[in-house]
Structure formats: C-alpha cells, structure tokens
C-alpha positions as CSV (number, residue, x, y, z in Angstrom):
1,X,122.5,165.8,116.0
2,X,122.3,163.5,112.8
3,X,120.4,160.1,113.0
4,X,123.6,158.2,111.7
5,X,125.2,160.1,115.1
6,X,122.8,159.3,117.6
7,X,122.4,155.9,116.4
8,X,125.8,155.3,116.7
9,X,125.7,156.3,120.2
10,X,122.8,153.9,121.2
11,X,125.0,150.4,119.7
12,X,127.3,151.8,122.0
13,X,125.8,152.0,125.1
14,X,124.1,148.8,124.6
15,X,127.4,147.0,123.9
16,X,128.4,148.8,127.2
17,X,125.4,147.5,128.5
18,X,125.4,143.7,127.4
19,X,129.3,143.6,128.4
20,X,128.2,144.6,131.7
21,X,125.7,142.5,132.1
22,X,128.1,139.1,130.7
23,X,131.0,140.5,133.3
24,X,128.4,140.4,136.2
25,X,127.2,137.3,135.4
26,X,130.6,136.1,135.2
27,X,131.4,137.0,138.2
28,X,128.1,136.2,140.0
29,X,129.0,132.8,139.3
30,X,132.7,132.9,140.5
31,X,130.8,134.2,143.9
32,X,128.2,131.3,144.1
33,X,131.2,129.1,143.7
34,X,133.0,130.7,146.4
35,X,130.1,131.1,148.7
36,X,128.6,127.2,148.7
37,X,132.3,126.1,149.4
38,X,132.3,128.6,152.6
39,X,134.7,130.9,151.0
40,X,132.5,133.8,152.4
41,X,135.1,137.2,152.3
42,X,135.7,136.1,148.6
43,X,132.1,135.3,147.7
44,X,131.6,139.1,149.0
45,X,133.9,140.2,146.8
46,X,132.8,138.8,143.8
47,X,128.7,139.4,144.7
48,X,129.7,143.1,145.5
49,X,131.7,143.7,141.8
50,X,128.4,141.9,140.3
51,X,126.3,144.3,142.0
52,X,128.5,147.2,140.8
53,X,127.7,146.4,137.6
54,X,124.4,145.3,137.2
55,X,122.6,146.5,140.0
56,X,119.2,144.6,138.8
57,X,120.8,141.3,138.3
58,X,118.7,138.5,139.2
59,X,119.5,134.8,139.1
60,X,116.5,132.8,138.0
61,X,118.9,129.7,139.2
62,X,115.8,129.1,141.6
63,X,114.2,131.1,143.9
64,X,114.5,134.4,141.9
65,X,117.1,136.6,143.9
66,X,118.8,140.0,143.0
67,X,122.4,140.2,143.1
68,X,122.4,142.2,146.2
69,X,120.4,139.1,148.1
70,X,123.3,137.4,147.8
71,X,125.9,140.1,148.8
72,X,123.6,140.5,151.8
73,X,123.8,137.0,152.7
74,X,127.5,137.1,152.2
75,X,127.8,139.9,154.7
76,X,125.8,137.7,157.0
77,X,128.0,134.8,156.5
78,X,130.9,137.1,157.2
79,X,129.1,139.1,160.7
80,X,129.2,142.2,158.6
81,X,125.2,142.2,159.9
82,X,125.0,146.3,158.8
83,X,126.9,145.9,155.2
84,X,124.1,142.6,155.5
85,X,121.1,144.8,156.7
86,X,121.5,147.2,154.0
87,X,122.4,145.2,151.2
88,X,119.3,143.0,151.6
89,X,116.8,145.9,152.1
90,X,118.4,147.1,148.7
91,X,117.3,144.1,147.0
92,X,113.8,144.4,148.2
93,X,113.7,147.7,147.3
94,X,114.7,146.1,143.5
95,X,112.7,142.7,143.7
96,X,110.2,142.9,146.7
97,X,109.9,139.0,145.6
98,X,112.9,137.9,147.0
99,X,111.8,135.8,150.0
100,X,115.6,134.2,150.3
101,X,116.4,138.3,150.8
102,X,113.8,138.6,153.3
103,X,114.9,135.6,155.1
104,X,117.8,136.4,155.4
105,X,117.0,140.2,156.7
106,X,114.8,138.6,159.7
107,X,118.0,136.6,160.6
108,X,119.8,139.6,160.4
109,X,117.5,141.6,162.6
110,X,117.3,138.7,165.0
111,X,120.9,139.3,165.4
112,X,120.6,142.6,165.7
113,X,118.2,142.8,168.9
114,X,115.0,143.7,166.7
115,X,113.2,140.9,167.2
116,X,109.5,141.8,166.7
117,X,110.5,142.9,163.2
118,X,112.8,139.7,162.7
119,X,109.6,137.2,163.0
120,X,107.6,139.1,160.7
121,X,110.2,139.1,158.0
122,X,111.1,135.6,158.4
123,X,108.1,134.3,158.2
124,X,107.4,135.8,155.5
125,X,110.4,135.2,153.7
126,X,109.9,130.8,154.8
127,X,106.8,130.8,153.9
128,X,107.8,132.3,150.4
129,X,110.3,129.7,149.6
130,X,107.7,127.3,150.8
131,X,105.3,128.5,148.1
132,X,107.8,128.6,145.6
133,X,108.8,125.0,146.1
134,X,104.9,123.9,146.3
135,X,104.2,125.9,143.0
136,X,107.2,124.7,140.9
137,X,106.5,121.1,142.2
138,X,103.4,121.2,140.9
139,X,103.1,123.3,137.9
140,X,106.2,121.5,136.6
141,X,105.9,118.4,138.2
142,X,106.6,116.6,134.6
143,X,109.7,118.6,134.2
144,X,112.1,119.9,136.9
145,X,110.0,120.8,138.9
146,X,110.0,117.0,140.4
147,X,113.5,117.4,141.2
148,X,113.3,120.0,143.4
149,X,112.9,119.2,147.5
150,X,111.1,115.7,146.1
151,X,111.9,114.2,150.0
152,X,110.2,117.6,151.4
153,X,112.9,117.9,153.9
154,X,112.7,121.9,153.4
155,X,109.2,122.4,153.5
156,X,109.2,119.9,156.5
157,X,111.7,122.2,158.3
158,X,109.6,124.9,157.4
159,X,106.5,124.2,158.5
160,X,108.1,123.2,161.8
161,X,109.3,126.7,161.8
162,X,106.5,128.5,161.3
163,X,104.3,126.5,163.7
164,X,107.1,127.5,166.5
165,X,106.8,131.0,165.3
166,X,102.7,130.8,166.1
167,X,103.4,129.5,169.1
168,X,103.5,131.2,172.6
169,X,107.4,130.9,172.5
170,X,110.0,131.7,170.4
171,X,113.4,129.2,170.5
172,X,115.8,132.3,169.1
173,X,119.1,129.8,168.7
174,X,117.0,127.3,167.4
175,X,115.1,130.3,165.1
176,X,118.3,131.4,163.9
177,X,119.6,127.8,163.0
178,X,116.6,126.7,161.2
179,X,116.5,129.7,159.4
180,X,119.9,129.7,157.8
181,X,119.7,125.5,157.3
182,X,116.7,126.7,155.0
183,X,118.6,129.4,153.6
184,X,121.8,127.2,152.6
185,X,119.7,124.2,151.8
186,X,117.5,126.4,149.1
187,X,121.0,127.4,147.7
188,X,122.6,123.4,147.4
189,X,119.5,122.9,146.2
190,X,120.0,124.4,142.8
191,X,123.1,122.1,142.1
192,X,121.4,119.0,143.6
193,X,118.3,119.6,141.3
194,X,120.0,120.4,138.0
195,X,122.2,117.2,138.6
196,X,119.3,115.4,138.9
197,X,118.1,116.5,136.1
198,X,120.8,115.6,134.3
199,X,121.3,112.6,134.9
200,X,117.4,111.9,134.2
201,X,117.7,113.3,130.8
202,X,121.1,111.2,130.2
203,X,118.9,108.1,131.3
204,X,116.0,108.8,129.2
205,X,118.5,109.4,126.4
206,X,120.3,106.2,126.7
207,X,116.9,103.9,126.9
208,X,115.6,105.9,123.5
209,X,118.7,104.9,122.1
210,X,118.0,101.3,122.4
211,X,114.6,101.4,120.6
212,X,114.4,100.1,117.3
C-alpha cells in the first residue's frame, strides 16, 4: 500500500469524522432546544441521532455531560425509566464525571423500587454538581464563574437534600422532586448564566466606550 494511498485514506476518515462530529453537535443543540421547552419525545430524538454519531460527545455547556446523559434524562422525562437506566449507565461508563448522569440514574432507580442504590447515586451525583458550582465560583469568580448560581438557590436546595438523605428518614416524593428541580435548574442554568454574561460584557463595553 503506497504512502500517497494510505494517506489519502486517513483525510478521509477524518473528514468523516469532523462531519460527524459538526452533525452531532448540530443536532445536540436542536435537542437542548427541544428539551428545556418540554418537548421531551422530540428532544429524545434528536439526543439519540447525536449519540449515534458521536458516542463520546460531551457538552462542556456546564456541568460536563456526555451525550447519552442527556438521552437518559430524556427517557426519564418521557417514563421510558429502562431506555433512561441504560442510557445513563452508558454515559458513566464513557465519563464516570458526569454527576447530572448520576443524578439522574438515582432518580431513575428511585422510580424503579431500588432504593438503597438510588440514595447512594444521588447523593453522589448532588453533591457533584454542588462541587462543581463551588469550584467554578471560585476559581473563576472574576469571569463567569460569578454568574453561575450567584443567589445559591441550588446549592441551598442541595444541601437541604443531602442533610434529609443523612437523616433517619427518607421523604421519597419530596426526594424525587428535589432531585429533578436540581436537575432542570443546573440545565436553565446554562442559558441564565451566559446571558448574564452577556449582558455584563455589553455593559462593560459601553462604559469603555465613553472614556476618553
């Protein structure tokens, strides 16, 4: 096999590769869309034809999550709770990092009747998220970090959570709803904290502007 051969070959399959990897993103982003507006069956969709493509997809949006986190959590959204149980143990199979994907398998083994397993991997997966957000508020507390939870109303909710989970009894409904107001919140998050950010730069940009 000639050089001029085999490196034809390799531009290939990377061009395979990086249009893959642009169509997945494409249409992880038509499935976000979808899935904060409550659209859920069409989010799946999307999240699922991502996945397909680009099995290692992660969106660095915030919390780091691989593409099947969120086809998981679009399963859960939907009551598919075995497409959800086995989508989200794929993505921490891929990213054992993903603490939205091991939230969101605890609520899904709440729901399921395995409960002893549930608490351990939600309480994991809150007190994850509640690193992430102390971390990024304070390493980047001068950039957008600052914009991120700045009233603490997640990390509120979740140390509430986790001192109920320490606790002698467990409030399952009210387990269940904290967890997926985290969940949720964590994901309008992103959009709250990049318009934020936005509009901090814009007003920075505007007061420089008026300097001699």
């Amino acid at each position: 096999m000639s050089k001029t051969y085999v490196g034809l070959l390799l531009s290939v399959v990377f061009l395979f590769t990086g249009c893959a990897s642009f169509q997945a993103s494409q249409n992880f982003n038509s499935g976000r869309q979808a899935f904060i507006t409550g659209k859920y069956d069409t989010a799946q969709s999307y999240f699922r034809n991502a996945a397909q493509l680009d099995p290692g997809y992660i969106s660095y949006n915030g919390v780091p999550q691989n593409i099947w986190s969120y086809v998981g959590r679009a399963d859960y959204a939907t009551g598919r709770l075995t497409d959800a149980r086995q989508a989200l143990e794929r993505a921490l199979s891929i990213y054992s990092d993903d603490t939205t994907a091991r939230l969101y398998l605890g609520l899904t083994l709440a729901r399921e009747g395995e409960r002893q397993r549930s608490l351990k991997e939600i309480g994991l997966g809150m007190k994850g998220i509640y690193d992430w957000l102390e971390a990024t508020g304070q390493s980047q507390r001068f950039s957008f970090g600052q914009f991120w939870d700045p009233q603490r109303k997640i990390r509120s909710e979740i140390q509430v959570t986790l001192a109920m989970l320490s606790g002698p009894e467990i409030d399952w409904p009210k387990l269940l709803e904290s967890g997926e107001w985290i969940g949720n919140s964590m994901e309008e998050e992103i959009d709250r904290a990049q318009r934020d950010e936005y509009l901090d730069h814009s007003r920075q940009s505007e007061g420089g502007g008026d300097e001699p």
